[in-house]
Phi, psi and omega in degrees: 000134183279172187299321179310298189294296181316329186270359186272338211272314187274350156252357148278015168299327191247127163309123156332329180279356180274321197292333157286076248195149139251138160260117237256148191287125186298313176283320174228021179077000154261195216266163179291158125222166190318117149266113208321127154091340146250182166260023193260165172235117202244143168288102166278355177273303166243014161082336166304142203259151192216112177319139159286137174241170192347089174258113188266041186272150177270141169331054206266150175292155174244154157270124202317281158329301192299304206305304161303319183257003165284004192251343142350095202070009179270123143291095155309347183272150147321148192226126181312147175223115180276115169233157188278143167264145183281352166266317179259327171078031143286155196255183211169139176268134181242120194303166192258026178252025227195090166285330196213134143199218190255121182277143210280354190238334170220356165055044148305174184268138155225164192214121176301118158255028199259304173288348179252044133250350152342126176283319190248102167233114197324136242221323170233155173209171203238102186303142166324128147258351210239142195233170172354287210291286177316337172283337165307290210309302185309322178314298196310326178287343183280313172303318189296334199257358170268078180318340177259044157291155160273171183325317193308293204291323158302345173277343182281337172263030162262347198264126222280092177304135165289137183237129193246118174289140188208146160252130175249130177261160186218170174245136161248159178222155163255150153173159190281189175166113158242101221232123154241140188230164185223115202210213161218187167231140166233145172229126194289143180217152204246123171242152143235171220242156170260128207241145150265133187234144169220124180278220185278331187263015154091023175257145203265141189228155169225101211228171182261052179358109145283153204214113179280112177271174177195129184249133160259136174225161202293163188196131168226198196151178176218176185213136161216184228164105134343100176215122192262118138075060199262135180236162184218146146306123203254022189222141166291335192312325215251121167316143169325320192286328185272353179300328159332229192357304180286013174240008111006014213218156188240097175301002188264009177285000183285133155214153196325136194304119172242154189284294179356306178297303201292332176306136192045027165231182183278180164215134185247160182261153167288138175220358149274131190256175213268008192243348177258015171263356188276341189277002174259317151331298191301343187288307188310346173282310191316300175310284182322304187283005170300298175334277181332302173304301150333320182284320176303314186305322189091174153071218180220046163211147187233178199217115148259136184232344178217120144281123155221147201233157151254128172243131135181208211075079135299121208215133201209128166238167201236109214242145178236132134278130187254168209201147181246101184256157147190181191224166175206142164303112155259138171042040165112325169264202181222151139271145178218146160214184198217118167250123158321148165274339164238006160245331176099012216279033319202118183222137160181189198255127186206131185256179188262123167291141178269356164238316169333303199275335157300324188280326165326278178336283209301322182305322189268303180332320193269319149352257169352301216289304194315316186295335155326278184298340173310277186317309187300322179305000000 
């Protein structure tokens, strides 16, 4: 049996109904969900708090190549699914970006069973730390701070905006890196020069320069490298512009994946598959080994002219991240923004006051001008 197939084999060990789960409140029977920042399951009706208990399982890396070819000719994507909920039991369409959400009629836990033949289902997870309210708080704080917004859109973040907790999946990769290169080094040296100058009344003046040269010489070498937990996003939903806040994270918050945590939040299915995130790793690897190489090269300008890099031990986890959206209409368009779930962190799409930004445009201009005339004196 390959490592791929043991480790799918020990998670199917757990009934599927296990990855997913509700948990229904011990005092009055309604469902449990996570509370952000803790390890409980809290009753939003009577307040009983229920411990998550302990999992000391280790976080472990997979290895990449076995995993790809066991995924060969394999479909991975979610597909939307009409599923039942098992507490009331209306059925409800679940978006195909989406393994977990809430059912719309009683906000039971539902679940795509279409995702638990998936061979890669996340293994960690990064628990909510940042909860409603603070994720409000943070919002208001984000706005307050885009001086060219109007006026307006702050009076709208006083207003308590819906906000939906979601976990977003990522790839993180490992991996070794022996990169030879070919470039030059320059090291700079200073002559000074006799500059003759003639101002407007026509006198000739003579002063001393100083002047920076940069001599080069040919240079090769090689470099190697580590690189831990280079992470990529596996999901489309989110526009580029919200992407900040979600790139953001401190992996040592990782712990083994419990159903416990996904209570009363989304879940997202991966739509980055696990062989098209690694070439979005490498530009960021790529970058890090650039860095290296420079430093190697030395002296105090560099030149590169040939890479050639070799990876390997490729190494991969498969991650849930939490994330708070939400979107609000202005004058006729939608906005969206995003608070990290674990830092509070706030990146999104915002609109322009358009006098703001003329009386700023007049402000720098008249700036200029002044330094003009000032430099001219």
């Amino acid at each position: 049996m390959s490592e791929a197939d043991s480790s799918e084999a020990r998670t199917q060990d757990r009934p599927e109904a296990d990855f997913i789960r509700t948990f229904p409140c011990g005092g009055c029977g309604a469902k449990l969900s996570f509370a952000p920042g803790t390890r409980t399951l809290k009753c939003e009706f009577c307040g009983t708090a229920n411990e998550i208990e302990a999992d000391d399982t280790r976080v472990e890396e997979l290895p990449f190549d076995t995993y790809l070819k066991a995924l060969e000719g394999r479909e991975e994507m979610v597909q939307a699914e009409t599923v039942k909920c098992a507490k009331c039991g209306a059925e409800q369409t679940l978006g195909d970006n989406l393994f977990a959400s809430a059912c719309t009629f009683c906000s039971s836990p539902i679940v795509s069973k279409g995702y638990a033949a998936r061979r890669i289902k996340p293994k960690a997870i990064v628990p909510f730390q940042v909860d409603h309210k603070r994720a409000q708080d943070e919002f208001r704080r984000w706005v307050k701070s885009l001086w060219l917004a109007p006026n307006d859109l702050k009076r709208y973040a006083q207003s308590d905006a819906g906000m939906t907790g979601l976990y977003l999946p990522y790839w993180t990769y490992d991996c070794n890196t022996a990169t030879h290169y070919t470039g030059e080094r320059g090291e700079d040296y200073y002559t000074d020069e006799r500059v003759e100058t003639t101002d407007s009344q026509g006198r000739t003046s003579v002063s001393t320069q100083r002047r920076k040269h940069t001599r080069w010489s040919a240079v090769s070498g090689s470099v190697e490298a580590f690189h831990d937990d280079v992470i990529v996003m596996a999901s489309h939903s989110l526009p580029r512009t919200m992407h900040g806040a979600a790139t953001a994270w401190n992996l040592k918050g990782l712990v083994p994946y419990q159903p416990e945590f996904v209570g009363g939040f989304r879940a997202e299915a991966y739509q980055v598959g696990l062989s098209e995130g690694f070439p979005i790793a490498k530009e960021d690897i790529d970058a890090t080994v650039y860095g290296l190489i420079r430093r190697d090269i030395g002296g105090d300008q560099q030149r590169v002219h040939q890479v050639s890099t070799q990876y390997s031990n490729v190494t991969f986890k498969h991650v849930l991240l939490p994330v708070w959206i939400s979107a609000y209409r202005y004058r006729d368009k939608v906005f969206r923004f995003l608070v990290n779930g674990q830092t509070g962190e706030v990146s999104g799409d915002s609109p322009t006051s358009w006098v703001k930004v003329t009386m700023l445009t007049i402000a720098v201009v008249i700036g200029i001008f002044i330094l003009l005339v000032l430099f001219s004196n």
